[in-house]
C-alpha positions in Angstrom: 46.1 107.6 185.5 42.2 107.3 184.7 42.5 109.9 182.1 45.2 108.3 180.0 43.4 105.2 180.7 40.3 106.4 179.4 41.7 107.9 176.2 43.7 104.5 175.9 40.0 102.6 176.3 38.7 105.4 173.6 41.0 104.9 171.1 40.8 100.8 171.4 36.6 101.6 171.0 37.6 103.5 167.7 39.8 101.3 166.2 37.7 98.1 166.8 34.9 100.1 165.3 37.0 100.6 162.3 38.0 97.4 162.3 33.9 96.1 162.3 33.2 99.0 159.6 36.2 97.9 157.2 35.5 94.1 157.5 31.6 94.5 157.1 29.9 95.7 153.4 26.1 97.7 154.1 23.8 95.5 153.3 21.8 96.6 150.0 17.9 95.3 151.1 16.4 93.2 147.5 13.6 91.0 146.5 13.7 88.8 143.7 10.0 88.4 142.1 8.7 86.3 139.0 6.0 86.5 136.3 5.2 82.7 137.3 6.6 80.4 139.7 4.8 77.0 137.7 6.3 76.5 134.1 5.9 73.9 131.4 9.3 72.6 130.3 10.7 75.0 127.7 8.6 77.8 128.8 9.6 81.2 130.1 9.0 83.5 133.1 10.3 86.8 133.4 12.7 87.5 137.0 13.0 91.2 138.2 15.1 92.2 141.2 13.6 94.9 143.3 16.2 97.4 144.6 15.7 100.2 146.7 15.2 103.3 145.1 18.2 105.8 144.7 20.6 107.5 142.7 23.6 104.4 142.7 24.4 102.9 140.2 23.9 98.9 141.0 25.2 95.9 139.1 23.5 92.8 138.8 24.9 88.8 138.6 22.5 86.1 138.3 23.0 82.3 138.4 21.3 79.0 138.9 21.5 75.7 139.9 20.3 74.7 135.8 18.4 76.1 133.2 18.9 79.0 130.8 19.0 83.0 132.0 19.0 85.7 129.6 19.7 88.9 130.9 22.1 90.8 133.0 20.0 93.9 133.9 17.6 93.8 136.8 15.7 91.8 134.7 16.3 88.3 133.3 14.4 85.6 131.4 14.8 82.1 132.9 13.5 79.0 131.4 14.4 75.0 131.5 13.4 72.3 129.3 13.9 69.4 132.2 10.9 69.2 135.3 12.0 70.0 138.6 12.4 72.7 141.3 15.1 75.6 140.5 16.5 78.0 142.4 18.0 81.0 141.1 19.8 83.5 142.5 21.0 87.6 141.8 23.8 89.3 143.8 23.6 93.0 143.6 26.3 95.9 144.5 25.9 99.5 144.3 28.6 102.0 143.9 29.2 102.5 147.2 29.8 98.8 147.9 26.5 98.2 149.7 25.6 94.1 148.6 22.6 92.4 148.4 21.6 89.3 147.6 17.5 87.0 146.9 16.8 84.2 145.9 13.8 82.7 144.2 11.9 78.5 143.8 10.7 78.0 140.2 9.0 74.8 139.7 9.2 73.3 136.1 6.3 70.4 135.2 6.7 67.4 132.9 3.8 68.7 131.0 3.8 70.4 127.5 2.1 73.8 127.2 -0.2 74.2 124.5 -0.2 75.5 121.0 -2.4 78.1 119.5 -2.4 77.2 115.5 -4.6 80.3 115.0 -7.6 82.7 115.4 -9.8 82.6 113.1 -12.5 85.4 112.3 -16.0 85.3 110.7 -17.6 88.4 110.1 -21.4 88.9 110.6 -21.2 89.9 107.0 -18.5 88.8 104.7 -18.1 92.2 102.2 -16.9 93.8 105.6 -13.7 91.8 106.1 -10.5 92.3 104.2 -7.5 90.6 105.1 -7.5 92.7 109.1 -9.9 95.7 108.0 -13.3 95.5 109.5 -16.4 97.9 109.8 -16.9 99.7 112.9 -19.5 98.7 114.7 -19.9 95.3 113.1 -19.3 92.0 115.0 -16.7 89.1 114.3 -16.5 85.3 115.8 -13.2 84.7 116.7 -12.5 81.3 117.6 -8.7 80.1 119.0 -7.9 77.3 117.5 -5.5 75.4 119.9 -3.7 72.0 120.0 -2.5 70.6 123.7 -0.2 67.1 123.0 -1.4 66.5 126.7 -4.6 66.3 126.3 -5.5 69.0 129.0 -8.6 70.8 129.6 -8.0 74.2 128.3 -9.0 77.3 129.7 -9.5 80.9 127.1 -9.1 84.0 128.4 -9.9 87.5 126.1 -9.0 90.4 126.2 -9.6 93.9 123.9 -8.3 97.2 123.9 -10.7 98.6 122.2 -14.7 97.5 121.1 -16.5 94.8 123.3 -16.2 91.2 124.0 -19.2 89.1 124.3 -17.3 86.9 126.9 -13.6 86.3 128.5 -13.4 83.2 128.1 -14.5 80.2 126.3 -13.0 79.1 122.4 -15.0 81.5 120.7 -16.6 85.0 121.5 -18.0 87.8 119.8 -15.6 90.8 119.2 -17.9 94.1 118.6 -15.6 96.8 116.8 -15.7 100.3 118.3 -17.8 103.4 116.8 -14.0 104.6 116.1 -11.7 104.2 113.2 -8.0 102.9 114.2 -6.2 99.9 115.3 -7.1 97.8 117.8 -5.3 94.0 119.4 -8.0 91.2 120.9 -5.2 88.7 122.7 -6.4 85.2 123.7 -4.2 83.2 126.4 -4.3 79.7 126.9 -3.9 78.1 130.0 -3.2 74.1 130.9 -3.8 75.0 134.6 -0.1 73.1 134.8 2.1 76.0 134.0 1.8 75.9 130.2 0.4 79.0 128.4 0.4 80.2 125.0 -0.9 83.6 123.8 -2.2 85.0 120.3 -3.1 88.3 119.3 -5.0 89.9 116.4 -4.6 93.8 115.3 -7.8 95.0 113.6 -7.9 97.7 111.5 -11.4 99.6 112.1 -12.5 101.3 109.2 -15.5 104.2 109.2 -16.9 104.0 106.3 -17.8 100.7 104.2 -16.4 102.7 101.1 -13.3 100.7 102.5 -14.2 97.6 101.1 -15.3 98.2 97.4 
């Protein structure tokens, strides 16, 4: 008698473990991260959901309570032209059925991000600039020239990959151009310190020899 009751016990244990296994999905561990949490109306930020690493193949579907999402990947551009808090939201599922799910706040402000109209670039002496081509070793004034309807205080930040900067921030700096010949981007971002940015870039073309610009 105890040994058919303990098979009878055994089997009920197996089939209710079935029964958990086949009513239950694994649960696929994410994270839902973003390039910036503060936007101007309008604006972008960039959304990227962190999966854990592995051969499956995983599919991705992203939604929100309002706003605009581009994207269907692990990575999605979200942006909203009306202030408020957001939340959006991916569900994930890998081949093997294992679901997952994050969600992320992104606050939109009634502000308006500002505008860069241009750089512009004064050479320390004029023969050596033409049109993007400048001598190596020569320095340039750049100065971002940047509208904000707002009004706000603005704050520069530079950066070069290639030559020096006199400074990182400020409206105007001092690009040096490199020993080197070749191209090279100094980008200037904008910030309203309300979630508004704008960026610019400029791609030099350092030349070697001032036989360039006859």
């Amino acid at each position: 008698m105890r040994t058919g009751l303990a098979k009878g016990l055994a089997v009920v244990a197996l089939l209710a473990t079935v029964g958990v296994a086949a009513g239950c999905a694994a649960q696929m561990p994410v994270a839902l991260e973003a390039s910036r949490t503060v936007l101007a109306q309008g604006q972008q930020t960039l959304l990227h959901c962190v999966v854990p690493e592995g051969p499956d193949e995983v599919t991705y579907k992203w939604s929100d309570d309002a706003g605009v999402i581009e994207g269907a990947a692990g990575s999605a551009n979200w942006s909203c032209d009306s202030p408020g808090d957001y939340t959006i939201t991916v569900r994930t599922k890998d081949e093997n059925g294992a679901r997952g799910k994050a969600t992320i706040r992104i606050t939109v402000t009634d502000n308006y991000p500002p505008f860069i109209k241009e750089i512009t670039v004064i050479p320390d002496e004029i023969k050596y600039l033409k049109g993007h081509r400048v001598l190596k070793g020569h320095n340039y004034e750049l100065e971002c020239v940047v509208r904000d309807e707002d009004g706000d205080e603005l704050d520069h930040s530079w950066t070069c990959d290639g030559g020096e900067l006199s400074a990182q921030s400020g409206s105007t700096v001092i690009w040096t151009a490199p020993p080197r010949g070749g191209e090279v981007t100094v980008t200037v971002t904008v910030n309203d310190g309300k979630g508004g940015l704008a960026t610019e870039s400029l791609t030099f073309d350092v030349k070697t020899c001032a036989c360039s610009f006859k």
